[in-house]
Predicted model as a PDB file, atoms N, CA, C, CB and O in Angstrom, pLDDT in the B-factor column:
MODEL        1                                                                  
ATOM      1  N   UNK A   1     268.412  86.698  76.398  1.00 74.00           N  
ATOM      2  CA  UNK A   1     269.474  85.767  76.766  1.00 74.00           C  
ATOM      3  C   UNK A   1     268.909  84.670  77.650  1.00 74.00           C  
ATOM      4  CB  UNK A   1     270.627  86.500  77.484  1.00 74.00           C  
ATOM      5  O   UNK A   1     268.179  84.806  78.632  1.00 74.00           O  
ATOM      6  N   UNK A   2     269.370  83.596  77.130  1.00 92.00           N  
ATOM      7  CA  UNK A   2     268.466  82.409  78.165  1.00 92.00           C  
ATOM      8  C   UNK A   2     269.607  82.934  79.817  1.00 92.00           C  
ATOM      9  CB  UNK A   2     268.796  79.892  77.347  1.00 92.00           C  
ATOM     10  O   UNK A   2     270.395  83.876  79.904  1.00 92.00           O  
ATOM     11  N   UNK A   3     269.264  81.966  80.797  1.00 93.00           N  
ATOM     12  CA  UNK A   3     269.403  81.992  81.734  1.00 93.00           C  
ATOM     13  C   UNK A   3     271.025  81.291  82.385  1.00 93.00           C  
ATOM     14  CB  UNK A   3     268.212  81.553  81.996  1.00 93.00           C  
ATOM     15  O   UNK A   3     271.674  81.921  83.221  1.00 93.00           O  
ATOM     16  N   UNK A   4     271.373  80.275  81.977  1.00 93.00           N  
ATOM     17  CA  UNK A   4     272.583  79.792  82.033  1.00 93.00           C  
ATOM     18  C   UNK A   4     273.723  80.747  81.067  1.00 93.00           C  
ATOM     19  CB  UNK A   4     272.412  78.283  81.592  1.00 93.00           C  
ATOM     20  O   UNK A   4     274.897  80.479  81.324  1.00 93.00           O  
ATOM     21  N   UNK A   5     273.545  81.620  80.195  1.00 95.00           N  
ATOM     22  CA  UNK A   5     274.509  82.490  79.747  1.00 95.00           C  
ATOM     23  C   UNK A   5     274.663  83.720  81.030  1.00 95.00           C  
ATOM     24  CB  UNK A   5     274.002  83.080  78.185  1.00 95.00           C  
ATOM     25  O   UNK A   5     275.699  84.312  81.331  1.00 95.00           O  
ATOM     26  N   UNK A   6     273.436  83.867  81.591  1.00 95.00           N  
ATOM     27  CA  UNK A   6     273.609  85.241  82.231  1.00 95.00           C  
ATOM     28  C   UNK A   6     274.435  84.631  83.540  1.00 95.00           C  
ATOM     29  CB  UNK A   6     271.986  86.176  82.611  1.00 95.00           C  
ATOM     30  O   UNK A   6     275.412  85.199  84.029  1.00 95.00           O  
ATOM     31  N   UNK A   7     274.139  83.966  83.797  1.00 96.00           N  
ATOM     32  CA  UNK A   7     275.132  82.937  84.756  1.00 96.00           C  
ATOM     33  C   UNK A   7     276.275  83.092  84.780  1.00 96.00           C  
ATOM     34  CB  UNK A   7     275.179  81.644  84.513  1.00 96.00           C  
ATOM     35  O   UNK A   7     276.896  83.753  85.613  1.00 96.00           O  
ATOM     36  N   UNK A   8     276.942  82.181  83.371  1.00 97.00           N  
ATOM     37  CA  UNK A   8     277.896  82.064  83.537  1.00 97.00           C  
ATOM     38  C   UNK A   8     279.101  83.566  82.856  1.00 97.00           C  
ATOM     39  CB  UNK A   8     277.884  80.690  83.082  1.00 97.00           C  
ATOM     40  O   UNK A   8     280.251  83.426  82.438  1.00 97.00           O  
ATOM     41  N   UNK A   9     278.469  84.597  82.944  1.00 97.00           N  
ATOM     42  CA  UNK A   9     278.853  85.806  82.735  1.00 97.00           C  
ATOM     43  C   UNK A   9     278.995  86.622  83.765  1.00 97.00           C  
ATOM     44  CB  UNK A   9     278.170  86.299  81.977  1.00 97.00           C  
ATOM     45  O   UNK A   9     279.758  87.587  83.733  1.00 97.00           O  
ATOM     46  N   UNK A  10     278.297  86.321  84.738  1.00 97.00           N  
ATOM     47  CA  UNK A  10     277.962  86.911  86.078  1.00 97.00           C  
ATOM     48  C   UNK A  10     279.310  85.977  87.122  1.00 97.00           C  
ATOM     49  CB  UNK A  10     275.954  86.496  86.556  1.00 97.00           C  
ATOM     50  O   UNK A  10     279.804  86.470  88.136  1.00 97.00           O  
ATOM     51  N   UNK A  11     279.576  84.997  86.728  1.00 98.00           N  
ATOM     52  CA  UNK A  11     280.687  84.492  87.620  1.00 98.00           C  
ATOM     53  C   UNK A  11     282.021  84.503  86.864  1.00 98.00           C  
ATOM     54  CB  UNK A  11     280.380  83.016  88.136  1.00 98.00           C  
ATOM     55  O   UNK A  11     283.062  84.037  87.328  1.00 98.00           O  
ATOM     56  N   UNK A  12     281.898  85.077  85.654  1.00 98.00           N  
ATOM     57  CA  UNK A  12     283.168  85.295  85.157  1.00 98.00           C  
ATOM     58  C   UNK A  12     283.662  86.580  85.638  1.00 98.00           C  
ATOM     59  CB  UNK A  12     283.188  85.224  83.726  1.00 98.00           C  
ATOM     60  O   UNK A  12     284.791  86.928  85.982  1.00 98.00           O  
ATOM     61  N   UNK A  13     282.416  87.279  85.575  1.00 98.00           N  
ATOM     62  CA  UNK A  13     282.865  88.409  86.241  1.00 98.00           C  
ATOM     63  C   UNK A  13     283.476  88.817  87.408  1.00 98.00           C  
ATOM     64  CB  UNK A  13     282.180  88.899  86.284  1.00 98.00           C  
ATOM     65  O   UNK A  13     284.180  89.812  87.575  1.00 98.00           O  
ATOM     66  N   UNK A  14     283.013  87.613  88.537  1.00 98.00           N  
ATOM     67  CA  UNK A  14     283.237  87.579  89.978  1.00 98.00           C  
ATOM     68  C   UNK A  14     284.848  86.879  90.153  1.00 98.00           C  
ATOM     69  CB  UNK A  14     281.909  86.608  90.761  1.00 98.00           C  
ATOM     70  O   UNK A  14     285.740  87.139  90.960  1.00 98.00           O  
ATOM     71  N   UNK A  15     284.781  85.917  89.059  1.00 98.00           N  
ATOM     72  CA  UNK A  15     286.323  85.820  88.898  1.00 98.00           C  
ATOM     73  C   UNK A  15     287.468  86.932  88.600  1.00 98.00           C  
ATOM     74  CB  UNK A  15     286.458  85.002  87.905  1.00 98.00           C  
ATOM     75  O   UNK A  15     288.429  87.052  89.359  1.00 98.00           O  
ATOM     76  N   UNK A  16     287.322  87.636  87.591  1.00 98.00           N  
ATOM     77  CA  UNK A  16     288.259  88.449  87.269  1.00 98.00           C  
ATOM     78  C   UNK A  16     288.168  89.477  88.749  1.00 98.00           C  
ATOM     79  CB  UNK A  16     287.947  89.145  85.682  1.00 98.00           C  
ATOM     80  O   UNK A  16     289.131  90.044  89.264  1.00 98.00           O  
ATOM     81  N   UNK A  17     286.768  89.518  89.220  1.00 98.00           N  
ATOM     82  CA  UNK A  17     287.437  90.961  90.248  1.00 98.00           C  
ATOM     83  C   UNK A  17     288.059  90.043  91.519  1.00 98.00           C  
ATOM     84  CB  UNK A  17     285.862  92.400  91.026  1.00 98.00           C  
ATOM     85  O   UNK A  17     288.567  90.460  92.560  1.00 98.00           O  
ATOM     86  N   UNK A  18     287.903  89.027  91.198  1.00 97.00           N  
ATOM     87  CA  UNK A  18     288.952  88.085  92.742  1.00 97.00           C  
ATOM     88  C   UNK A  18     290.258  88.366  92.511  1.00 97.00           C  
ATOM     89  CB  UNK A  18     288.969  86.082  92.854  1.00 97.00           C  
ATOM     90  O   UNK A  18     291.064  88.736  93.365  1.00 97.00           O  
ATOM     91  N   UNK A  19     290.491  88.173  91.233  1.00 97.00           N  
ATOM     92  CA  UNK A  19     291.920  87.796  90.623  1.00 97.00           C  
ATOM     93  C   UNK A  19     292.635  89.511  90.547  1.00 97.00           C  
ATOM     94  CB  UNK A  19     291.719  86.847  88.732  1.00 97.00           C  
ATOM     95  O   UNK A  19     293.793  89.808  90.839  1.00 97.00           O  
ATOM     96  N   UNK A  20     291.698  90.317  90.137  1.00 97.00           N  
ATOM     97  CA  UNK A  20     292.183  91.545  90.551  1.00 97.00           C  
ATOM     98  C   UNK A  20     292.877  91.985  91.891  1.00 97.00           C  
ATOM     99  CB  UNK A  20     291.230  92.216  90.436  1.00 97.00           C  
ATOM    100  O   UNK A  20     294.009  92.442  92.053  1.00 97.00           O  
ATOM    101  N   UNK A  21     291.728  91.679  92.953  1.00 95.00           N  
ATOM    102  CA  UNK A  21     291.692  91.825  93.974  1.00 95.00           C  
ATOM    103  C   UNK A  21     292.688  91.279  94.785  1.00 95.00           C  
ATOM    104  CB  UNK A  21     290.738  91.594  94.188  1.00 95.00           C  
ATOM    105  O   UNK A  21     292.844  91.654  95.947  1.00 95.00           O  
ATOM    106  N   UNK A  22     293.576  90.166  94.100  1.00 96.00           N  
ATOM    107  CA  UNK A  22     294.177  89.345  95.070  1.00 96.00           C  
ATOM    108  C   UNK A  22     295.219  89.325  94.127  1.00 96.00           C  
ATOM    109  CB  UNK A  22     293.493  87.969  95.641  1.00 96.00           C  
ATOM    110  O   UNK A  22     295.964  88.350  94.222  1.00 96.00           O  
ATOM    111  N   UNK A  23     295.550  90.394  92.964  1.00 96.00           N  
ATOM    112  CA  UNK A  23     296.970  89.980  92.238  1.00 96.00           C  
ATOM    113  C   UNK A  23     298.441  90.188  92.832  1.00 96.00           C  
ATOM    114  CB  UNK A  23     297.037  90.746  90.978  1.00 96.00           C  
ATOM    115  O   UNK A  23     299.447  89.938  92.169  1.00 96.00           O  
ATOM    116  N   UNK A  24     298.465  90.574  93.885  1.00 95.00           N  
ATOM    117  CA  UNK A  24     299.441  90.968  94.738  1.00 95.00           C  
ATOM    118  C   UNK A  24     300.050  89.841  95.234  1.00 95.00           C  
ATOM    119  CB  UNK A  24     298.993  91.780  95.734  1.00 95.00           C  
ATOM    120  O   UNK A  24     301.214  89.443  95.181  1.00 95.00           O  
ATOM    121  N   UNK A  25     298.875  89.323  95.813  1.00 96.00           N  
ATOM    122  CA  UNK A  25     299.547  87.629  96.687  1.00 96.00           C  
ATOM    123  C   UNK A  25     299.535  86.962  95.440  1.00 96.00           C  
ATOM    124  CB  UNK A  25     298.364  86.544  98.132  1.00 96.00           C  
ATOM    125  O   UNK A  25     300.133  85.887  95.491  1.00 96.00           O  
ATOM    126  N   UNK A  26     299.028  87.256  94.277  1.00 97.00           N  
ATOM    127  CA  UNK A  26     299.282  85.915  93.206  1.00 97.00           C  
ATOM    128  C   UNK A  26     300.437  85.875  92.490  1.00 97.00           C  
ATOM    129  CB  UNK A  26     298.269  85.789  92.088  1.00 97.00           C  
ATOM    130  O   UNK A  26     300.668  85.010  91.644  1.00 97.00           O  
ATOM    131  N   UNK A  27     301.152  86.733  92.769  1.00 97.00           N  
ATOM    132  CA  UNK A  27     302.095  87.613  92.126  1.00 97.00           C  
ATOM    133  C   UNK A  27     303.301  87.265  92.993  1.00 97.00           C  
ATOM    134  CB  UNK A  27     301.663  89.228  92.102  1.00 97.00           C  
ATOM    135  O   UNK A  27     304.428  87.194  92.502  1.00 97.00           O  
ATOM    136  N   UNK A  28     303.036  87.032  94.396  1.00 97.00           N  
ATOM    137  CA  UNK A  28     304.366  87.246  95.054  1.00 97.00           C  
ATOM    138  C   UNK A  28     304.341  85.286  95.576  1.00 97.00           C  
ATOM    139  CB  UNK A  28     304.318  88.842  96.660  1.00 97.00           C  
ATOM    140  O   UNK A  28     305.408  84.822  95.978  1.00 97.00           O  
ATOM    141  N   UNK A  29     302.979  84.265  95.498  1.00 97.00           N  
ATOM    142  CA  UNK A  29     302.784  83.213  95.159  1.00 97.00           C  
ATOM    143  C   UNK A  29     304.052  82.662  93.915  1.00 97.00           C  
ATOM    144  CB  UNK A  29     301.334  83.306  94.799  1.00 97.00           C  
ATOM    145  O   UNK A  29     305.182  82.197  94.067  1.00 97.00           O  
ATOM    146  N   UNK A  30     303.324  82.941  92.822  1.00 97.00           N  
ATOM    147  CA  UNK A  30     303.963  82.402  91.365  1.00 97.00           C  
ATOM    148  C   UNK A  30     305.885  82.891  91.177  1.00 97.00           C  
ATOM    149  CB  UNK A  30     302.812  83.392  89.853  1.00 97.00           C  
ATOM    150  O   UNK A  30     306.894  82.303  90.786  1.00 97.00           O  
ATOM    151  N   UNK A  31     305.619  84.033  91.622  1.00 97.00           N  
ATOM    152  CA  UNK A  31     307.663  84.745  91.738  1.00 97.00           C  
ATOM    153  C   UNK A  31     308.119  84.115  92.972  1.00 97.00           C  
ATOM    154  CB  UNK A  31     308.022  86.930  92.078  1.00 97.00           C  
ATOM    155  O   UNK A  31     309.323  84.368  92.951  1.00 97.00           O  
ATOM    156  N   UNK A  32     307.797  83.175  94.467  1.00 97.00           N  
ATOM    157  CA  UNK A  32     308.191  82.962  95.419  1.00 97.00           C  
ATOM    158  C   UNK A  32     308.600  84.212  96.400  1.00 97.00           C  
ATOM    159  CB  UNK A  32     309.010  82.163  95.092  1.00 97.00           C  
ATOM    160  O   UNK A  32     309.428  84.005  97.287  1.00 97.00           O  
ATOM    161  N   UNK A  33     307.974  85.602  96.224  1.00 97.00           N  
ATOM    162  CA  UNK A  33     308.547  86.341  96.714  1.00 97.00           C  
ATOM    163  C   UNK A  33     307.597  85.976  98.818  1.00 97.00           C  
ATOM    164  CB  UNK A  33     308.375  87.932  95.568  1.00 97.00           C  
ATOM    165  O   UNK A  33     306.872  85.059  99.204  1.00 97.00           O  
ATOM    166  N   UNK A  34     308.183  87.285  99.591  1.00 95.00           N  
ATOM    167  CA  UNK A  34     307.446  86.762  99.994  1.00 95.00           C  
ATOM    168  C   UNK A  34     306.017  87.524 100.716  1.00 95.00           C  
ATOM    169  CB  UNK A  34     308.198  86.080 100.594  1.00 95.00           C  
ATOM    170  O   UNK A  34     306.252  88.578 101.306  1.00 95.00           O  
ATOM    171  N   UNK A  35     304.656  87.074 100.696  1.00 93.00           N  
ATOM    172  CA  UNK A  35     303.702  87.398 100.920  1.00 93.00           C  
ATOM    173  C   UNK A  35     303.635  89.142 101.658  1.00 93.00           C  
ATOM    174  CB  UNK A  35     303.284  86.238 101.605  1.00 93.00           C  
ATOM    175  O   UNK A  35     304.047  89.416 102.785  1.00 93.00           O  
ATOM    176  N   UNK A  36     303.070  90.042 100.770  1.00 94.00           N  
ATOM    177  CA  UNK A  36     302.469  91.127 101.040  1.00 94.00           C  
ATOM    178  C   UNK A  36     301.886  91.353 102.232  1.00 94.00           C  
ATOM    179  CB  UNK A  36     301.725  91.295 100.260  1.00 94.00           C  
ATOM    180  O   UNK A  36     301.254  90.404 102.696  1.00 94.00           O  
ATOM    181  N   UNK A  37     301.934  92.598 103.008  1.00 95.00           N  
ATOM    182  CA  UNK A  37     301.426  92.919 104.534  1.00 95.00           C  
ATOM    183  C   UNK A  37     299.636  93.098 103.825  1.00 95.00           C  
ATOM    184  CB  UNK A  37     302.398  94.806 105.502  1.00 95.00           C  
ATOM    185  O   UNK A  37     299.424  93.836 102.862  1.00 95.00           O  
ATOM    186  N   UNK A  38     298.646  92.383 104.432  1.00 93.00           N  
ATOM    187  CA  UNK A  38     297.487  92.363 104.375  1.00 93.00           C  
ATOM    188  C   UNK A  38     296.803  94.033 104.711  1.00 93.00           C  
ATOM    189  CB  UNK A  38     297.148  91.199 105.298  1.00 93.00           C  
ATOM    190  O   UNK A  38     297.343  94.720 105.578  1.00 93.00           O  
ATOM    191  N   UNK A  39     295.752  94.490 104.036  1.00 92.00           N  
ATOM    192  CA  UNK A  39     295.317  95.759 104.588  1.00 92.00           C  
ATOM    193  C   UNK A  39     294.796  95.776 105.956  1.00 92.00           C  
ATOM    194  CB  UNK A  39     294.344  96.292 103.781  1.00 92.00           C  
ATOM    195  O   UNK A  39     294.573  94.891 106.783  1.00 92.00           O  
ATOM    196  N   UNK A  40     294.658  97.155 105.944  1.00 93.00           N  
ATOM    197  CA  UNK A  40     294.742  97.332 107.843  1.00 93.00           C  
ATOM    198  C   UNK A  40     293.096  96.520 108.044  1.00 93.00           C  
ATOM    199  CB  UNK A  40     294.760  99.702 108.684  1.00 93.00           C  
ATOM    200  O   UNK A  40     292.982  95.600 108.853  1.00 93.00           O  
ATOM    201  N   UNK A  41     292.247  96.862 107.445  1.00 93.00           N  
ATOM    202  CA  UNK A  41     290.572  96.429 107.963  1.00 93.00           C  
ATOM    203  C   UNK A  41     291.181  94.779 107.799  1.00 93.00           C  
ATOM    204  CB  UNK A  41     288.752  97.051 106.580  1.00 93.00           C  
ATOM    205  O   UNK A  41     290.279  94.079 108.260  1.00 93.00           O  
ATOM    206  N   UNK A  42     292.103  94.051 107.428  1.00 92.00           N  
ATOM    207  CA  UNK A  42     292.103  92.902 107.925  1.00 92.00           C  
ATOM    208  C   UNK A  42     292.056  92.421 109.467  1.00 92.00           C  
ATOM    209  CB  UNK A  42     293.021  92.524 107.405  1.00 92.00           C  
ATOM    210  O   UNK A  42     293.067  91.864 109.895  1.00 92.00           O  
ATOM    211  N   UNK A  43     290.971  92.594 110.315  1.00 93.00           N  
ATOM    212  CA  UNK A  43     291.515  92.255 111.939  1.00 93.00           C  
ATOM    213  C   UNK A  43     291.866  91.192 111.853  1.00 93.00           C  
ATOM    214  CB  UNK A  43     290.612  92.277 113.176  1.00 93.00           C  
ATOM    215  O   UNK A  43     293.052  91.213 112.184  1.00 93.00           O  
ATOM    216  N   UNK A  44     291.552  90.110 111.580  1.00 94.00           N  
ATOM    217  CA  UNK A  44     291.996  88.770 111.892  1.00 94.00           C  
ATOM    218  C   UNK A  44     293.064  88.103 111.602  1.00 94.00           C  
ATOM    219  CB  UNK A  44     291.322  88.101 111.565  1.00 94.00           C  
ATOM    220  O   UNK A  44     293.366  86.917 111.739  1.00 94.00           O  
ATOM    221  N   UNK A  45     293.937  89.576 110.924  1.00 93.00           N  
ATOM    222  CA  UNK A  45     295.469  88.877 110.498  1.00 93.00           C  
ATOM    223  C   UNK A  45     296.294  89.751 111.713  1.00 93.00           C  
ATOM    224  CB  UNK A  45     296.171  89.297 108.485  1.00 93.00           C  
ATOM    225  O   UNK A  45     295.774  90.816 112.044  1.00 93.00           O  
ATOM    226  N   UNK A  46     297.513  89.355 112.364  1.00 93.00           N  
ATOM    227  CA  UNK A  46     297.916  89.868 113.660  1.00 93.00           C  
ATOM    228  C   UNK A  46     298.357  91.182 112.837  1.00 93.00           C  
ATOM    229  CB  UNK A  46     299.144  88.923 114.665  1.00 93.00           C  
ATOM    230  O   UNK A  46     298.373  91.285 111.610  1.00 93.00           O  
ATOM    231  N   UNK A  47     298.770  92.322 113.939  1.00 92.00           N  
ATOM    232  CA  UNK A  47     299.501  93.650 113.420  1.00 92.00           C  
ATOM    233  C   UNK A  47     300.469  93.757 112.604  1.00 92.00           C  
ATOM    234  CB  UNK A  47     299.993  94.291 114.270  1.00 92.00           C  
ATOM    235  O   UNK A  47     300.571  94.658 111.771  1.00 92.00           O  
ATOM    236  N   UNK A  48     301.465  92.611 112.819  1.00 92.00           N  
ATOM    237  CA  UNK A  48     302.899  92.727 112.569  1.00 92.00           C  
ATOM    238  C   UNK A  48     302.326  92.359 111.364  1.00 92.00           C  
ATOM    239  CB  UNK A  48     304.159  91.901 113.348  1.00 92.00           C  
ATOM    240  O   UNK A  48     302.838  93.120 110.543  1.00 92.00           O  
ATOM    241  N   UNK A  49     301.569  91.638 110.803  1.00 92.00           N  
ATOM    242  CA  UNK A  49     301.309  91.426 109.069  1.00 92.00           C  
ATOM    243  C   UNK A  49     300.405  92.045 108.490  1.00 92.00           C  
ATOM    244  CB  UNK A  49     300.952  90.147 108.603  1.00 92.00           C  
ATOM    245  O   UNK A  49     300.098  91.585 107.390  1.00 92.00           O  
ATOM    246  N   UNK A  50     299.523  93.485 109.048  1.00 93.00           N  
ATOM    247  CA  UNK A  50     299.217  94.553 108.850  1.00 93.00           C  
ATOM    248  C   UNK A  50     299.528  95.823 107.755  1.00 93.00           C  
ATOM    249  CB  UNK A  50     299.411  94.703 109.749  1.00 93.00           C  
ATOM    250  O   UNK A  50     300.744  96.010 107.779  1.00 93.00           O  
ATOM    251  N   UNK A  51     299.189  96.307 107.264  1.00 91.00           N  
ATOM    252  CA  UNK A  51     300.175  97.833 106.763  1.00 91.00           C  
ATOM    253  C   UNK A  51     299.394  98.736 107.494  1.00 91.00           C  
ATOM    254  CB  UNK A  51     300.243  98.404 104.870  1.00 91.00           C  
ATOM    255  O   UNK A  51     298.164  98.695 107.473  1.00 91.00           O  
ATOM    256  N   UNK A  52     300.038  99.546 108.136  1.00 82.00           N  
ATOM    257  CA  UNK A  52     299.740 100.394 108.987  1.00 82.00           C  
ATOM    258  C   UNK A  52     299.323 101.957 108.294  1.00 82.00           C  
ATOM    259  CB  UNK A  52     300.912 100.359 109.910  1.00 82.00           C  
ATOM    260  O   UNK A  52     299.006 102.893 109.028  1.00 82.00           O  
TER     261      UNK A  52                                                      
ENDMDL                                                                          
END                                                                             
């Protein structure tokens, strides 16, 4: 495989596991619902928007 295929296979990949990773907020984004409590190893988001 030349080199620009393995590339651009390697960041498709990194896309789908973002989009995985983040279908919750994309989900509650696109429906207007409103934004999901962030996981706990988030420190830098305050408690109250935490899941405990």
């Amino acid at each position: 495989m030349k080199t620009g295929t393995i590339v651009l296979i390697v960041v498709c990949i990194l896309v789908v596991c973002c989009l995985f990773t983040h279908r919750r907020v994309i989900r509650a984004l696109i429906k207007h619902e409103p934004m999901p409590k962030a996981p706990k190893w988030h420190f830098w988001v305050k408690e109250s928007g935490r899941r405990s």
